[in-house]
C-alpha positions in Angstrom: 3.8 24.4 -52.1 3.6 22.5 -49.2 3.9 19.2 -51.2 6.6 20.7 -53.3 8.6 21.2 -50.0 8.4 17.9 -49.3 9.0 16.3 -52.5 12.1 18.5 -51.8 13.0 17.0 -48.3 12.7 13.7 -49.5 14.8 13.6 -52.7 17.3 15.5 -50.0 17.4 12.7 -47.4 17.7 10.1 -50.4 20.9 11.8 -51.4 22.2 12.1 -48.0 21.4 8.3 -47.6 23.3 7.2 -50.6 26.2 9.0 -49.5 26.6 6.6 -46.7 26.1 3.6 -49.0 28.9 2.2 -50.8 27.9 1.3 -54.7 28.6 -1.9 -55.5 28.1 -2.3 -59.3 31.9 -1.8 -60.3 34.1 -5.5 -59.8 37.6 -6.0 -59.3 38.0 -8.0 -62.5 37.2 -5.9 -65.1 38.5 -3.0 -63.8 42.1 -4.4 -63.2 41.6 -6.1 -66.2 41.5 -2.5 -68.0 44.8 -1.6 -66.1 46.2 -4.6 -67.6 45.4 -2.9 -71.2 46.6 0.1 -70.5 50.2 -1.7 -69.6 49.8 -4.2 -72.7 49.1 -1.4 -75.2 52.4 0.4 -74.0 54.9 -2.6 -74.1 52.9 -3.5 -77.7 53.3 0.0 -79.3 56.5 0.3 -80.8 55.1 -3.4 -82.6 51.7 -1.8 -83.6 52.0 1.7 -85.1 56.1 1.9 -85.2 59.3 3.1 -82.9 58.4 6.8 -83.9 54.6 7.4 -84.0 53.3 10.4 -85.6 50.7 12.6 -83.7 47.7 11.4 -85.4 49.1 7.7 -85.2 49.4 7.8 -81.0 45.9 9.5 -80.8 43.9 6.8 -83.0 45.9 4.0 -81.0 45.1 5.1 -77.4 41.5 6.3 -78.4 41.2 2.7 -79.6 42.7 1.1 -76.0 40.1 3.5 -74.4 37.2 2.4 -76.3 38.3 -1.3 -75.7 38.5 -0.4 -71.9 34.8 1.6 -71.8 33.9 -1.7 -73.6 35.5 -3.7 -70.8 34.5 -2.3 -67.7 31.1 -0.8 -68.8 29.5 -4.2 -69.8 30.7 -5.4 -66.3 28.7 -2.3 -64.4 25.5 -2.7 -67.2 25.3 -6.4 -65.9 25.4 -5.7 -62.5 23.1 -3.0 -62.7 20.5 -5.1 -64.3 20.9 -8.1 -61.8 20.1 -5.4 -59.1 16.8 -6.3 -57.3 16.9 -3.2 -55.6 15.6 0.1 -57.2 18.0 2.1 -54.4 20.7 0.1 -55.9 19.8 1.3 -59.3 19.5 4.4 -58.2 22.8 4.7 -56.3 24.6 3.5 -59.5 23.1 6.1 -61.8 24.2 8.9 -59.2 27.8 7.4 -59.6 27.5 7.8 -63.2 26.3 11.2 -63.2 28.9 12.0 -60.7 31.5 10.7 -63.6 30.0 11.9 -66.3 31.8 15.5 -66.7 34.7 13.9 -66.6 33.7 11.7 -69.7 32.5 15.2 -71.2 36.0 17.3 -70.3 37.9 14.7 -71.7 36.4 14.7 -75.1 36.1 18.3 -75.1 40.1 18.4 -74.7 40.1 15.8 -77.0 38.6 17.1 -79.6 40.3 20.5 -79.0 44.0 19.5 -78.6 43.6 17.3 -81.6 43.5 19.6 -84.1 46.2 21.6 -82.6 48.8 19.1 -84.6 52.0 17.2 -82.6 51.9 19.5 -80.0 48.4 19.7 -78.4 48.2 15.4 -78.9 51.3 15.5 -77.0 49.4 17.2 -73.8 46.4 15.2 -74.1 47.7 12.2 -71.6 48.3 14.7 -69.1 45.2 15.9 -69.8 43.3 12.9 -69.8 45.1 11.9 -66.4 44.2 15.4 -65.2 40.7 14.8 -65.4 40.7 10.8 -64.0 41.9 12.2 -61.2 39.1 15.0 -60.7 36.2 12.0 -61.8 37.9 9.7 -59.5 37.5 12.5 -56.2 33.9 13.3 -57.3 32.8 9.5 -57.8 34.4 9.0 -54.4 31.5 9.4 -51.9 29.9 6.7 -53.1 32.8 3.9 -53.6 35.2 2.6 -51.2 37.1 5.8 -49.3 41.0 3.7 -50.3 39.6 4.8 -53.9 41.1 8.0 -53.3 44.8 6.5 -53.7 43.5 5.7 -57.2 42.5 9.2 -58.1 45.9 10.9 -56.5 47.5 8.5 -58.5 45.7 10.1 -61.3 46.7 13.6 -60.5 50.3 13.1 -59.9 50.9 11.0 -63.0 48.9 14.0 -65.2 51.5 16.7 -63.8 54.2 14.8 -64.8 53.4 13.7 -68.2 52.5 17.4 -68.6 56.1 18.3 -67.2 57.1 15.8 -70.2 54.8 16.8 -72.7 57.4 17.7 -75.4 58.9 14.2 -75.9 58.6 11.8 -78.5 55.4 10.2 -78.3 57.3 7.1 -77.8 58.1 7.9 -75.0 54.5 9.5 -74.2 53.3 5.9 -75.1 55.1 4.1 -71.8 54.0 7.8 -70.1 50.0 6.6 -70.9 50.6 3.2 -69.7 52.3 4.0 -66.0 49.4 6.6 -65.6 46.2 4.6 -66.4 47.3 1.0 -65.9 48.6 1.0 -62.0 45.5 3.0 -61.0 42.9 1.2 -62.2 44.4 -2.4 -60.9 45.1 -0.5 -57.8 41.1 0.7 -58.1 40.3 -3.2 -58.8 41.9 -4.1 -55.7 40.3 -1.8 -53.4 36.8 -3.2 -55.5 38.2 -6.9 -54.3 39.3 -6.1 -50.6 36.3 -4.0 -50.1 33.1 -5.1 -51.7 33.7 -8.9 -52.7 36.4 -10.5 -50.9 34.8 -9.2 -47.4 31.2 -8.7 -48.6 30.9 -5.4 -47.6 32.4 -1.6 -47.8 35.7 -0.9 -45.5 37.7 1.5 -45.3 
């Protein structure tokens, strides 16, 4: 028992350590570079899948764009996790993950869910999916710069107004998914730049 208790206090004081430490897996590149997707796909989907997308149409588009950014800025944060020397490192990165995680599992829940509810339901699913960026964003944030907040409120303001919006055409919803995911994450990449690279170390 009295090992057990101790086992205990130390897991405890390592979590309580890696909230002071700032993770530093994520770079400024890849992340903005996702941003910069999210505004490309908007200005090319008229071009791509027509003035007047159906429901179905807009889903399997931005699905796509999201799966081409998890592509993006996940191969970024594998490489940097493996270059690690450090265990704690490792370890750090992993707690950010599992941090974000729910979010990855909420948002293909809704997914899932709304998409089956025809024209309506993928209409509220960029709110949605904004909704929940912001939430993974806060939770993430102990561990990554503290200006990534701006980021997630970002997040959660553009995900009440899309849902304000939710009943126009999905034209429309299409520049709506572009101004909520693309400034974020370049303004996320930025903070990544000032903060971890461009000074060498975590700021404020």
């Amino acid at each position: 028992m009295e090992i057990d208790r101790a086992l205990n206090q130390i897991e405890q004081i390592h979590d309580h350590l890696a909230r002071g430490e700032v993770v530093r897996d994520w770079r400024w590149g890849p992340v903005s570079l996702t941003g910069v997707l999210a505004l490309a796909a908007g200005a090319l989907q008229s071009a791509l899948i027509g003035p007047e997308p159906t429901g179905p149409a807009f889903l399997v588009y931005w699905l796509g764009l999201a799966a081409l950014a998890a592509l993006v800025g996940g191969a970024a944060v594998v490489k940097s996790y493996l270059a690690q020397p450090s265990a704690w490192a490792r370890r750090q990165t992993r707690i950010v993950l599992a941090q974000f995680a729910p979010t990855v599992a909420v948002a293909t829940l809704l997914t899932v869910s709304f998409a089956g509810a025809g024209a309506a339901g993928i209409g509220r699913l960029p709110a949605l999916w904004a909704l929940v960026m912001g939430l993974g964003t806060f939770a993430a944030r102990p561990y990554l710069p503290r200006a990534i907040g701006w980021a997630g409120l970002y997040y959660l303001l553009a995900g009440g107004l899309l849902l304000a919006f939710a009943d126009r055409s999905f034209a429309f919803l299409g520049w709506g998914m572009a101004l909520a995911f693309g400034p974020p994450q370049i303004l996320a990449g930025l903070v990544f730049h000032w903060n971890l690279e461009r000074h060498g170390g975590p700021r404020a």
